[in-house]
N, C-alpha and C positions, 0 to 999 in steps of 0.2 A: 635675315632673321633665322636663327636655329630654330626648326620646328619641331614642338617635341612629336612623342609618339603618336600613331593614328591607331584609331579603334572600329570595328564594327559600328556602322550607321547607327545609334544613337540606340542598342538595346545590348550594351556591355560597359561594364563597370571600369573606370582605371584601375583599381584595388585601391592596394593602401597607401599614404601619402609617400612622394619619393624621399627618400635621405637626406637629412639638411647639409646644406651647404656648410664648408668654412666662409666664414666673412657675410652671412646672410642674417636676415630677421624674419623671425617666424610670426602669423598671427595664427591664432587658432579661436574660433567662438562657433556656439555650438547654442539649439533652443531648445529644449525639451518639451512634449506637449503629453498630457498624462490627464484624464478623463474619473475623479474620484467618484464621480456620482454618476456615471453613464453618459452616453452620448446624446447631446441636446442640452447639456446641462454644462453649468459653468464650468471652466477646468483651469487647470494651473501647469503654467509654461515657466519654464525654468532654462536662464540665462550664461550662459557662461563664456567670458573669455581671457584672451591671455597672448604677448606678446614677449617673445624669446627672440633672446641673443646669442648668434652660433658662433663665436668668435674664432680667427683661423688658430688661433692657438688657445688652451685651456679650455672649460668649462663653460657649458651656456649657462647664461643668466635670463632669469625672466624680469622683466623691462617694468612690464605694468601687465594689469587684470583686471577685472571686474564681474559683476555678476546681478543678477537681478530672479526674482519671482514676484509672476503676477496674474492673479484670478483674473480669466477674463469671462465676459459672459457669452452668450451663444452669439449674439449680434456683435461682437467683438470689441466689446467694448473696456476698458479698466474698471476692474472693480476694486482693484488691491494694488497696491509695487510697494516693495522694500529693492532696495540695491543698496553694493556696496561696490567701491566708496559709495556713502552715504551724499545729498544732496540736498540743499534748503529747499531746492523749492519743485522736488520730484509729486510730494503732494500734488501739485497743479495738475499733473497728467492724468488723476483719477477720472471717470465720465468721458473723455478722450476714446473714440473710435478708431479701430487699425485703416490704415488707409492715408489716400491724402493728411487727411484731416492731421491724424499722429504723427507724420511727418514734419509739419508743420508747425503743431504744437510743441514738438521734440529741438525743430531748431530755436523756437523763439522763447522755451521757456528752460533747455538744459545744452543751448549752445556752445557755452563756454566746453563741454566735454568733447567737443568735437576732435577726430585725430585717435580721441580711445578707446581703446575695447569695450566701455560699457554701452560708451555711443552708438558702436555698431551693432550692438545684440539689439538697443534698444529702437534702434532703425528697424533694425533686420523683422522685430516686433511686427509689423504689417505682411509682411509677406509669407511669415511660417506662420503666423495664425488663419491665413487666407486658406493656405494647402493644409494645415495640420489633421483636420478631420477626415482627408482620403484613407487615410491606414484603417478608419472603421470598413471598408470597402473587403477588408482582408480577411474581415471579422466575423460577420453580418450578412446573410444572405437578405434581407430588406434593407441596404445602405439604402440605393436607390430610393424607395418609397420614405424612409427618414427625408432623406436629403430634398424629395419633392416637397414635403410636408414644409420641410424650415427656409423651404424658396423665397417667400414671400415677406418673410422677415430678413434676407441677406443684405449684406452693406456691399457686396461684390457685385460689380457691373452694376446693372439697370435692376434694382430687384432680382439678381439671382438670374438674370438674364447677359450673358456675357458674350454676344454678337459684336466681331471686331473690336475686341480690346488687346488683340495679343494676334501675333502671327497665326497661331495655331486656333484660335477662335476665329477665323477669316470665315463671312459669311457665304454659306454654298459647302464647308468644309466637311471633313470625315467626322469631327470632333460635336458637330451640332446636330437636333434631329430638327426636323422640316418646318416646325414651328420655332426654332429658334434656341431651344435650351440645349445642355449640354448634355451629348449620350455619355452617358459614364458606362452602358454597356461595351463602349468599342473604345477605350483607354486600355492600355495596358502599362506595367511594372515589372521590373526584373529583377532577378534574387543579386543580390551583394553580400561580401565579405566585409570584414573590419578594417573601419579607416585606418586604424595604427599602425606602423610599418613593423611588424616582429623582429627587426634589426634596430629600432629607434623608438622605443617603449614611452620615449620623454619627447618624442616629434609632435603630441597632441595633448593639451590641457589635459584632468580628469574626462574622462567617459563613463557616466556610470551605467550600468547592464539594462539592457533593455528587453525582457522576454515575459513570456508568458499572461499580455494584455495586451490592449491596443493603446500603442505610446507611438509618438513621434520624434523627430529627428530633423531641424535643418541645421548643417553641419558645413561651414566654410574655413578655408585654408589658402593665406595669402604669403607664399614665399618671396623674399623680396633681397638681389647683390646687384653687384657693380661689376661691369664687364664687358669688354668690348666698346669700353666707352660711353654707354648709355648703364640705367635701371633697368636689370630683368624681373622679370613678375613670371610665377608662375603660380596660377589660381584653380582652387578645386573646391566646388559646389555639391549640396548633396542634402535632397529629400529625402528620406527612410523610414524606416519602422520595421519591427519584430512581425512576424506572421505566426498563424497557428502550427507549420509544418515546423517550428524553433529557426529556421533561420530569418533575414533581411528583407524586404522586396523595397526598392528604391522603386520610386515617380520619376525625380526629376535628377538629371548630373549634368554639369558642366566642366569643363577643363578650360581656362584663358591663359594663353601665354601672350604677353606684354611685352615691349621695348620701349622707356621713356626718357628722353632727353633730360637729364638732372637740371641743368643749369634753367629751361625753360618752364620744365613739368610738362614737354607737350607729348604726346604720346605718337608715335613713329614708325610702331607697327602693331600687330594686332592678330590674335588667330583664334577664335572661338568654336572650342568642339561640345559639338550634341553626343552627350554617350549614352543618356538617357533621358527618354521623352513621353507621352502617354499619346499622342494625337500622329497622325502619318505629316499632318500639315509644320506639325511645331519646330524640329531642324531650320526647317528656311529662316529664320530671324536667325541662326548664326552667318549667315552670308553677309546680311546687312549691317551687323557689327562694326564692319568696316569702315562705317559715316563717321564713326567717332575719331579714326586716326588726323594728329593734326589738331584738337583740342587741347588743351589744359586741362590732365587727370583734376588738378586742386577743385574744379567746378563740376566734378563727375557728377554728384550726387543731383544736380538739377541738370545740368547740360543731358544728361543721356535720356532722363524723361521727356527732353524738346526736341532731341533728335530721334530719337527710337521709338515714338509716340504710336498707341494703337495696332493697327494690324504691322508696321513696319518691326516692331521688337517683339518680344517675349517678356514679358512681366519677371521669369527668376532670370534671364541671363544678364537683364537691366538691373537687377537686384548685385548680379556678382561683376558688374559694368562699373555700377554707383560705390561701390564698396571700393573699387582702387583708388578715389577719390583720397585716401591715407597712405596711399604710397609714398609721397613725400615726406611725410611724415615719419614714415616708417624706417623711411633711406637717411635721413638726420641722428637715427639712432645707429647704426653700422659706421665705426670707426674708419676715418681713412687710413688710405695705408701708405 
């Protein structure tokens, strides 16, 4: 396997996305979280995605897209969705909590989308509403004391209790204080630059500006060619938000580079880097990554929850694990040659 680049232990950013390929397929989606009425109070995450054709000769074309917004409430629950493309029976996801639950509602009542960009935003729906509220942390000198107050109402872990759900939540950890909840005094975030590559301005959907409040940002990027005989992947994950200083500070980055057998969809090799982390424990679930080589990406989106289960994975890198689950997908769109 070509490995790509290596970075500082999980507190440096890759920058911007690399340069697309001739002969490759881009996906790009992206979640916005934006707080109209203060923090505690319902807020509206806004969806976007989009999936580009770099063809080795001429002009990219964008494939397909979608997009969605949706009020949700402090317990994370739907209070609102519009999407487009539009959906008969998107209604149904209203009362619907992020978590399990949405996942699951998501497959058995807007299956049929599965494979598209609006699929994945609205996957993705659990897990950037889970983190979206850290960027008040950037904000707010009482985060902490908010964030104790809405403990008790959380749909995350055990009541806001989240003792071995994640590598980086490992009980006895840096990430917990002695009683079990989480120190958000000893997390940390590091400043990042703009995803867009300044040589490839059309490498990423729309990004619209994000400064001067606390907004949020989960931000994925699935490159996807043929070479060497197998499907390369090359994947970059990314929690963010504006700070009061005008620049970025990311929580969470991941980098996945992929090799997958076309003909089977099994996956064959595998490198998952931490470039950015909040917890000293949280890195180690990219070692383990490794369980997955050897599966069928097409069943990512459940397999890597049965294999990566609890303290053995990370909650987002399972996130950017479940998402190549459309690589096959994505590789039926790049012409052969």
């Amino acid at each position: 396997m070509n490995a790509p680049q290596q970075f500082p232990f999980a507190r440096q950013s890759a920058g911007p996305a690399p340069l697309r390929r001739p002969g490759s397929v881009r996906r790009t989606t992206s979640i916005d979280s934006d707080w109209p009425d203060g923090f505690g109070e319902p807020w509206i995450m806004t969806g976007r995605g989009r999936d580009l054709l770099t063809p080795v000769e001429g002009d990219a074309v964008e494939l397909a897209s979608g997009s969605f917004r949706i009020r949700t409430s402090p317990l994370r629950e739907i209070l609102d969705i519009a999407a487009a493309p539009d959906h008969p029976r998107l209604g149904e996801m209203v009362g619907v909590r992020a978590g399990g639950a949405s996942r699951t509602a998501l497959g058995e009542v807007l299956g049929d989308l599965r494979g598209t960009p609006l699929f994945q935003i609205l996957d993705d729906f659990a897990g950037a509403s889970l983190v979206a509220g850290w960027i008040w942390s950037r904000w707010t000198d009482d985060w902490h004391a908010r964030m104790a107050a809405n403990r008790a109402k959380s749909t995350a872990g055990n009541k806001g209790r989240m003792v071995n759900i994640c590598t980086g939540f490992t009980a006895g950890g840096s990430s917990l204080t002695a009683d079990g909840e989480v120190d958000h005094s000893d997390q940390s975030a590091t400043e990042v630059g703009p995803l867009v590559h300044p040589d490839d301005p059309d490498g990423w959907h729309d990004l619209p500006v994000q400064q001067g409040r606390p907004q949020a940002r989960r931000a994925r990027r699935i490159d996807v060619w043929r070479a060497e005989g197998v499907l390369k992947v090359d994947a970059g994950f990314q929690d963010s938000g504006p700070n009061p200083q005008g620049t970025r500070s990311a929580i969470h980055e991941y980098r996945v580079y992929a090799e997958i057998d076309e003909a089977s969809g099994t996956l064959v090799a595998l490198q998952a880097l931490p470039l950015i982390l909040p917890f000293r424990e949280c890195p180690g679930a990219s070692m383990k990554a490794a369980r997955m080589v050897g599966q069928d990406v097409g069943g990512f989106r459940q397999a890597v929850l049965d294999t990566l289960a609890g303290t053995i994975g990370c909650t987002h890198l399972n996130d950017v694990l479940r998402a190549l689950a459309d690589v096959p997908a994505l590789a039926r769109m790049i012409p052969q040659e």
